[in-house]
Steps between C-alpha positions, in 0.01 A plus 500: 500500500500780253803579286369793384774839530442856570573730153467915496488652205390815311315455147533851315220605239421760258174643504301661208498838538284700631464233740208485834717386768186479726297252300860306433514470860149348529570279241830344716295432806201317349773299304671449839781675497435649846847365634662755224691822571417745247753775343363734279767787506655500087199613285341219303661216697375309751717294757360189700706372823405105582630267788331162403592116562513269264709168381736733253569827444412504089116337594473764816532788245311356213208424705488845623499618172234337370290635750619847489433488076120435575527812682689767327379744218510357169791555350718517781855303471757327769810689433712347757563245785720617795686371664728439187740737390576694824740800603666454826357804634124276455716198660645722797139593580415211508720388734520797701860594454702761347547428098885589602502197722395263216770716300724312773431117382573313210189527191436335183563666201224772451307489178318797273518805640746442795129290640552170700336117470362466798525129451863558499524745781364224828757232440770816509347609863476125614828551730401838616540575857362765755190717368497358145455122627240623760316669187504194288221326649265800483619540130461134386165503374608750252809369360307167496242635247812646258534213298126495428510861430772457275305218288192682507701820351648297208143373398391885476770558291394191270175707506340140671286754767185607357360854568200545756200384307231595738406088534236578829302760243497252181351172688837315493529229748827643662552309811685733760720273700516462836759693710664415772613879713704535742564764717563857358843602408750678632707620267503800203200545316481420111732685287387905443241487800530762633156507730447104454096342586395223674169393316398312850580862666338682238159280495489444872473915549255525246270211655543712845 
């Protein structure tokens, strides 16, 4: 019986300029990233939207990223791992409620910027009742990938997450692991998406 837990989580990169968005696109889906929901709406950034299984929520992400680095534009760098430091407007949506009705409830201590932990905001909505409990369960695979976003984030600011080094152009033996999708999400798009792309969407037109 598999132990394995559902994570969702948004890597954030930033693309060399002037960058083909096209071809970048191409590149995700032969790397396999067709379960990804694209945002491309801040120039020279690109945001990618997973919902993946795996036994923890720091090996989910890193696996990912390994295969999305084979598939980028040289040069390209992971700037950030949400969820991790989180406004409660971001955590309202999430839940669908208003951000006054989190305003309501008890919260931890916020941290640069007025920004929340979002390890630190479940265990504070535990005892919620009414909408915000019924919105829990829906939410859970995203506060349950916080704590490996917020790993991942200190490692990038160690500088321990190389830039895109084009490894399926240079003959590197890049494995791209195996993913394990699940169904597509519901809930807001990456950060600054304004008009966000399903690759599976995108390809599956084109093929018609």
């Amino acid at each position: 019986m598999s132990t394995d837990g559902i994570y969702e989580f948004d890597l954030i990169f930033a693309l060399p300029s002037p960058a083909d968005i096209d071809s970048i696109l191409d590149r995700l889906y032969d790397a396999g990233c067709d379960d990804a929901v694209i945002g491309v709406g801040a120039p020279d950034m690109i945001g990618l939207g997973f919902t993946r299984y795996g036994p923890d929520a720091e090996t989910v992400i890193s696996r990912t990223l390994n295969q999305i680095l084979i598939a980028l534009p040289e040069g390209c760098r992971l700037r950030e791992v949400k969820p991790d430091l989180v406004s409660l407007a971001e955590v309202a949506a999430r839940l669908g409620v208003t951000r006054q009705a989190l305003q309501k409830r008890e919260m931890p201590a916020p941290s640069l910027g007025g920004l929340y932990r979002a390890t630190e905001i479940r265990p504070h909505l535990s005892q919620a009742t009414g909408k915000i409990a019924e919105a829990l369960a829906t939410a859970d695979p995203w506060f349950a990938a916080a704590a490996g976003a917020q790993r991942v984030n200190a490692r990038i600011s160690l500088g321990d997450i190389p830039a895109c080094r084009h490894a399926h152009q240079t003959g590197t033996n890049a494995v791209v692991p195996q993913k394990n999708p699940v169904p597509a999400r519901q809930a807001a798009c990456p950060p600054f998406s304004a008009s966000p792309t399903e690759i599976r969407r995108r390809k599956g037109s084109e093929a018609g």
